[in-house]
N, C-alpha and C positions, 0 to 999 in steps of 0.2 A: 574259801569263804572266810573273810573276817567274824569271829565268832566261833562260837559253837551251836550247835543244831540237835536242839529235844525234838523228840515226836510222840506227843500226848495223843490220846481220844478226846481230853475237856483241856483245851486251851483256854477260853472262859476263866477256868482253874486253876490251870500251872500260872497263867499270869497273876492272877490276884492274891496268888501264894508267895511268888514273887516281889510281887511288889507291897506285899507285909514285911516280907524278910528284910526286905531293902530301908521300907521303914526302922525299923526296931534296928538293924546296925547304921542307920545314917554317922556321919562321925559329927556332925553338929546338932544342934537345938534344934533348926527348923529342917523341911524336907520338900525341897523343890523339884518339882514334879510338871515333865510337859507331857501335854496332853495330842492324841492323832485324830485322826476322822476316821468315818468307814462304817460297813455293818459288822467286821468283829470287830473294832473297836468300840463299838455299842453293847453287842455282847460281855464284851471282856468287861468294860467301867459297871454293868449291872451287876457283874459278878463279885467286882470291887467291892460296891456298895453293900451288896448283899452279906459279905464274908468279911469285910473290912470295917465295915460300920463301926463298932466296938474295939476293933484289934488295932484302928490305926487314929489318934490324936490330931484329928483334922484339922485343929486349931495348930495345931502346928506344919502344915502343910501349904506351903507358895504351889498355886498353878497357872500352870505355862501351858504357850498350843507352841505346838510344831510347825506348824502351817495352816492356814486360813485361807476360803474361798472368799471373793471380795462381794460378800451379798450381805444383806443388812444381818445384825443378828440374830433376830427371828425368824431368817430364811429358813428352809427347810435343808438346805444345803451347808447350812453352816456347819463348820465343829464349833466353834463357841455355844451354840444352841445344842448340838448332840453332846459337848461333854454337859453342859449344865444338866440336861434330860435326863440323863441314864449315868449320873455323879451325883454332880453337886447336891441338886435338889434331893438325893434321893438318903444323901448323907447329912445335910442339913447347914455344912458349914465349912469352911476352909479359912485361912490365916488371911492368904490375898487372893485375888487371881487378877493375872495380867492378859485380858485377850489382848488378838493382836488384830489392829482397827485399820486397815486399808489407806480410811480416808485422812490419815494420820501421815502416813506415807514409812517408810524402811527407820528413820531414825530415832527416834520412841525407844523402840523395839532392840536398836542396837544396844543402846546405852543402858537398857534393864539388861539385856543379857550381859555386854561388857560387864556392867555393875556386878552381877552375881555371880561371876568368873567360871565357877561348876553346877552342871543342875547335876542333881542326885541321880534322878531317872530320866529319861525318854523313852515316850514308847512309841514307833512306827508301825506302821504296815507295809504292804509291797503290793503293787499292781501290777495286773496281769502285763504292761509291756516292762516290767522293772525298776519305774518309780517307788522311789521313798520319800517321806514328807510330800511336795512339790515337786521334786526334782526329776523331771522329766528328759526321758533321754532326747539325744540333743540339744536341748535346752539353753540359753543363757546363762542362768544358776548353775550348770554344773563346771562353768571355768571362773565364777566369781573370785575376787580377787579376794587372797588368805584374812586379809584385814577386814573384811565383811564376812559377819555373822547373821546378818539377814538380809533378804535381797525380794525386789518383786520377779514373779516370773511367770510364765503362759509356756504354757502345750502348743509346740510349733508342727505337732502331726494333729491337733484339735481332738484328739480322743477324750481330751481331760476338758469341762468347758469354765470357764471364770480364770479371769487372772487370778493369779494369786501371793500371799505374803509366805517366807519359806524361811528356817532355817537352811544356811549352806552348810556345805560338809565342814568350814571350819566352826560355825555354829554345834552341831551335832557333835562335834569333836570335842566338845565342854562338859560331855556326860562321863558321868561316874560307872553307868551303869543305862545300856538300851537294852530293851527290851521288843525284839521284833516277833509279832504274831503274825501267822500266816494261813488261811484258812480254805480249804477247797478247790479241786479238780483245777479250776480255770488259773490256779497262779501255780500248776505244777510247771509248767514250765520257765515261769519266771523265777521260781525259786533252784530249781537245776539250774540255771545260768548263773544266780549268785552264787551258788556251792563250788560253778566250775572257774568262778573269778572272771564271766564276763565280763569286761568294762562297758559293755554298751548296755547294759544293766545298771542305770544309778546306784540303786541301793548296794551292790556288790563293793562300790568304794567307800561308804562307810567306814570311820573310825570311832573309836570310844576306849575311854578305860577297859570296859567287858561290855561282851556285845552276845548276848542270847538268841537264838533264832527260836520261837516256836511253834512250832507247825502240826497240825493234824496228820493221819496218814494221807487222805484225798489230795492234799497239797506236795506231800515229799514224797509221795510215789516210791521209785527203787532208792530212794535215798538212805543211805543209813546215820542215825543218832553220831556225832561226833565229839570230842572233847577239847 
């Protein structure tokens, strides 16, 4: 496993502990921060707001998505709509945020991340067949070419439905600091493959400056805490 692997009871928690700390040592003024989809990632951004509200200088905060389903933004499916919901709104303000808009198409999107060279944080999740962001296995995204930091991509087993806009692994390779949460029974087995370095487990090839795994027990089963 690239990374290391905690195993909380409130993941909600340890992330938004996290990613205070991560605030408050940023080594610059601002604190660029992408954001993931999903129900704990819903979780996690309420717990943000709730324990973060006061502790972290929002005005100083650029946010970013990791990836994006290609539906309007008010879709129910969106992450730009689930972070806004259970963030933004809930904190009241941030420096920028950059969604990332479909109908725009991959180049936008390159030249903001080129532009900002490191984000501070990323934070992923992991589904039950071993995607992170987008990046589905077999996929097109996971042999994008090192020079593309973002790419469109689709689910060629159709588990995952909407196209969608993705950081690649050399995108994700720009963080200072990921933060993967992992939550519940149905990705225990996704997450034992990333621990045993499957490659047919996207997220397993992940890189980052530090790369946190954190996971509930329901999710890491016999796993134990590593360093």
């Amino acid at each position: 496993m690239n990374g290391s692997l905690i195993i909380v009871d409130d993941v909600p928690g340890e992330f938004a502990e996290r990613v205070i700390e991560a605030f408050h040592s940023r080594p610059n003024d601002m604190f660029s921060f992408a954001l993931s989809g999903g129900g704990t990632a819903r979780r996690c951004y309420e717990r943000l707001a709730a324990d973060g509200g006061t502790q972290v200088d929002w005005w100083k905060v650029d946010v970013y998505w990791g990836d994006e389903r290609c539906v309007p933004p008010d879709d129910l499916d969106s992450n730009y709509r689930l972070g806004r919901e259970s963030l933004l709104d809930r904190v009241g303000a941030a420096n920028a945020t950059y969604p990332m808009r479909c109908e725009d198409g991959t180049d936008p999107y390159q030249l903001r991340v080129g532009e900002l060279g490191k984000f501070d944080l990323i934070h992923l999740g992991l589904g039950p067949d071993g995607h992170t962001a987008s990046l589905f296995p077999d996929s097109a995204a996971l042999d994008a070419d090192p020079g593309r930091l973002v790419v469109m991509n689709t689910d060629p087993h159709g588990t995952n439905v909407h196209e969608r806009m993705t950081l690649t692994y050399a995108g994700i390779s720009r963080a200072r600091l990921i933060l993967v949460t992992v939550t519940g029974e149905e990705k225990r087995d996704a997450l034992g493959r990333v621990a045993a370095g499957d490659p047919t487990a996207p997220a397993s090839r992940i890189e980052a400056d530090r790369i946190v795994w954190i996971a509930d027990r329901a999710a890491a089963g016999d796993l134990e805490p590593s360093s």
